[in-house]
N, C-alpha and C positions, 0 to 999 in steps of 0.2 A: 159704482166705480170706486176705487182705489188710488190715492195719492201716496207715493213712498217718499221721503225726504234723507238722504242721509246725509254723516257732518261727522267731524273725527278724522279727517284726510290730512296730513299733514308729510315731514320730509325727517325720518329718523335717520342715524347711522344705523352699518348691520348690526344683529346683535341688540336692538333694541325693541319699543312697545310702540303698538297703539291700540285705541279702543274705538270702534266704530261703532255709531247707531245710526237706526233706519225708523223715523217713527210713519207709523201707517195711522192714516184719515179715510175714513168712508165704509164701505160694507167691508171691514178688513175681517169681519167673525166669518165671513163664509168664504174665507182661503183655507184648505187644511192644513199649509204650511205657508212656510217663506226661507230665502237663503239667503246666499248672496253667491256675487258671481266677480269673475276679474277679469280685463283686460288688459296685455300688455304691448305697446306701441309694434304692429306686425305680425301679434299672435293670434289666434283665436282665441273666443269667451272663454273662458274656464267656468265652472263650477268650482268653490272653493267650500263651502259648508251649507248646509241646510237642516232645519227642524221643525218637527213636526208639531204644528198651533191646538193638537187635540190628543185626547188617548194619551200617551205614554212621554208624547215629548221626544220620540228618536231621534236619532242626530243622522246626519251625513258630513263625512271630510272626505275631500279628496287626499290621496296618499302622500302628498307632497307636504301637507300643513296639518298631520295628524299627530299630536302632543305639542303642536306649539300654538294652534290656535282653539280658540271655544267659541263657540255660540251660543246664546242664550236667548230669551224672551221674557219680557216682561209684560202679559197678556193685559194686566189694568191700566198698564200704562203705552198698548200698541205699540212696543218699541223692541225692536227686535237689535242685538250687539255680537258684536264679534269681537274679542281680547284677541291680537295677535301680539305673538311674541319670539324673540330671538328670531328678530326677521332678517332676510336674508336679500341679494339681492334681486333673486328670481323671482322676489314675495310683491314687486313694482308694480304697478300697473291702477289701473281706473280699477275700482270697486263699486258694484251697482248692488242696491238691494231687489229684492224680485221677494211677489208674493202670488202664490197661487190665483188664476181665474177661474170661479167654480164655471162660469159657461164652456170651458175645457182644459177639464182636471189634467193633471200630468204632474209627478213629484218636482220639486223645487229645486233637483239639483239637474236637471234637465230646461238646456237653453229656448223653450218655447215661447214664442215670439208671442202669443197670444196671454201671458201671463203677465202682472201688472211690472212693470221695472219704475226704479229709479233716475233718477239724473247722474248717478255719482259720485262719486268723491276720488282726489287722486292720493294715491300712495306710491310715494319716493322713498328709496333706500338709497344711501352713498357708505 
């Protein structure tokens, strides 16, 4: 099993930073990835960035937060981060981390219920 914790939630103006992490406890080496995902109060989950824990490291962004955020990992340290930036106020909403379940594979920018999530963090923009 897999514990995600993430932390770095907090309330910017637009226009401004944050930095998110998510540290992973448990069999986190047999995820092939991790993302993260967002919701905003009435919308559905999104998918906002995902990369890949093995091989090459590819990325995913959805189109909305592509050149303003990054996601990274830090494998020795299970912690997986997202730098957003010049945020906006569409950019609101809960942020969960999610890391792959190898007992059903599915890429990490895909909302699969069976994959391990987080609790959240919220992000406010005024």
């Amino acid at each position: 099993h897999v514990q995600l914790v993430e932390s770095g939630g907090g309330s910017v103006q637009a226009g401004g930073s944050l930095r998110l992490s998510c540290v992973a406890s448990g069999f986190i080496s047999s995820s092939k990835c991790m993302g993260w995902f967002r919701q905003a109060p009435g919308k559905e989950r999104e998918a906002v960035a995902a990369i890949a824990r093995v091989d090459t490291g590819g990325t995913y962004y959805t189109d909305s937060v592509r050149g303003r955020f990054t996601i990274s990992l830090n494998n020795a340290k299970n912690t997986l981060y997202l730098e957003m930036n010049d945020l906006t106020l569409e950019d609101a909403g809960i942020y969960s981390c999610v890391a792959e379940n190898p007992v059903a594979p599915a890429p990490c920018w895909v909302p699969v219920e069976r994959h391990y999530w987080g609790q959240g963090t919220q992000v406010t923009v005024s």
